[in-house]
C-alpha positions as CSV (number, residue, x, y, z in Angstrom):
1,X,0.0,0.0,0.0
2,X,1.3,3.3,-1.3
3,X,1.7,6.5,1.5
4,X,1.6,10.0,1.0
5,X,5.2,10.7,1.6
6,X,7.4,11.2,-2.1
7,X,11.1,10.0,-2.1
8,X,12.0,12.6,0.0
9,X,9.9,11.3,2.7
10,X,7.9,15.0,2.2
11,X,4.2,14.8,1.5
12,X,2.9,15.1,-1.9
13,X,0.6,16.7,-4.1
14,X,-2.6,15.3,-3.8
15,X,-4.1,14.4,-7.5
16,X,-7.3,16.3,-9.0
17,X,-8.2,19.8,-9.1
18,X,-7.2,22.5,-6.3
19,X,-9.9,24.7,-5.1
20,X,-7.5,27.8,-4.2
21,X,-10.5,30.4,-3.3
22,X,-14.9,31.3,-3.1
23,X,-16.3,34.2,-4.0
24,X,-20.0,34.6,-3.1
25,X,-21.9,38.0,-3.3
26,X,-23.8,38.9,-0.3
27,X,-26.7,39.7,-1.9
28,X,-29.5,37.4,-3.3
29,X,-28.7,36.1,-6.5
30,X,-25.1,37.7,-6.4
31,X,-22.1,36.4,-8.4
32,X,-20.6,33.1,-7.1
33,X,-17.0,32.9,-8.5
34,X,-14.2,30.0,-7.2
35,X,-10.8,29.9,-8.1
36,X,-9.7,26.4,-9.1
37,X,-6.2,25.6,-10.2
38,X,-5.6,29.2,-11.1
39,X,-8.7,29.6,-13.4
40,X,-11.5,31.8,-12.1
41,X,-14.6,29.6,-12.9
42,X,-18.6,30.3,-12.1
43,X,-21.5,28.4,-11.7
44,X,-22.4,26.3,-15.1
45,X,-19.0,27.1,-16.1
46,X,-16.6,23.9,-17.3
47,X,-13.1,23.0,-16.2
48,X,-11.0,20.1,-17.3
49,X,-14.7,18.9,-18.5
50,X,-16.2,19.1,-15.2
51,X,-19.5,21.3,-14.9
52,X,-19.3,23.5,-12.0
53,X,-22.4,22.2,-10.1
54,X,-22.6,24.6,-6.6
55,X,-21.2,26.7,-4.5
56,X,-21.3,27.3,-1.0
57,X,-18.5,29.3,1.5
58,X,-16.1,26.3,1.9
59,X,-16.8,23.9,-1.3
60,X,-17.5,23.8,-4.4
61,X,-19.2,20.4,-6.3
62,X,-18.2,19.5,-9.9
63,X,-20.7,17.2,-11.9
64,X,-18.4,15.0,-15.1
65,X,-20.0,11.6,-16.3
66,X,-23.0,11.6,-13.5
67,X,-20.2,11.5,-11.1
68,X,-20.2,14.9,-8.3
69,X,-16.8,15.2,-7.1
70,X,-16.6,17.9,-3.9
71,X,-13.8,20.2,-3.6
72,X,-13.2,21.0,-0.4
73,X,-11.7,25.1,0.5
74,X,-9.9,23.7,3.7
75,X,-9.9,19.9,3.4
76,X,-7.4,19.2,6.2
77,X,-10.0,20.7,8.3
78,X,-12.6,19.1,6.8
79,X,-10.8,15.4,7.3
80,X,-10.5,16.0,11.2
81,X,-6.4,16.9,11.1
82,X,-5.4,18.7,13.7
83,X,-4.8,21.9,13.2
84,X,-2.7,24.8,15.4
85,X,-4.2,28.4,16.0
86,X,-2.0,31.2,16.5
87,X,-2.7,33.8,19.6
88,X,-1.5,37.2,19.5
């Protein structure tokens, strides 16, 4: 069974498209934009033939081939890693 670690024994890249960043308008039907490996897409838009599907503050869910894949803004939060907060 492969690990996550590279020949370096550093993590590596996960494969798959990045969400890097949401957008969301405050008002009601207001422009929903995401960032996803670099390329600013909106609702209904494609990327790498996915269909952008929805949009919420910390995801956004591709449709390609019936299949919804969910990309996740923070997904090391969202798998339960612990993460460190910084006080000033």
């Amino acid at each position: 069974m492969a690990n996550a670690k590279g020949a370096t024994g550093g993590p590596v890249a996960l494969e798959g498209p990045r969400l890097q960043s949401i957008l969301i308008a405050r008002t009601p039907g207001g422009r929903h934009v995401a960032v996803i490996d670099g390329e600013m897409v909106r609702l209904g838009d494609n990327i790498k033939g996915a269909r952008v599907e929805r949009m919420t503050q910390t995801e956004v869910v591709l449709s390609k081939g019936g299949k919804k894949q969910v990309l996740k803004l923070f997904p090391a939060a969202a798998a339960g890693e612990n993460t460190k907060s910084v006080q000033q």
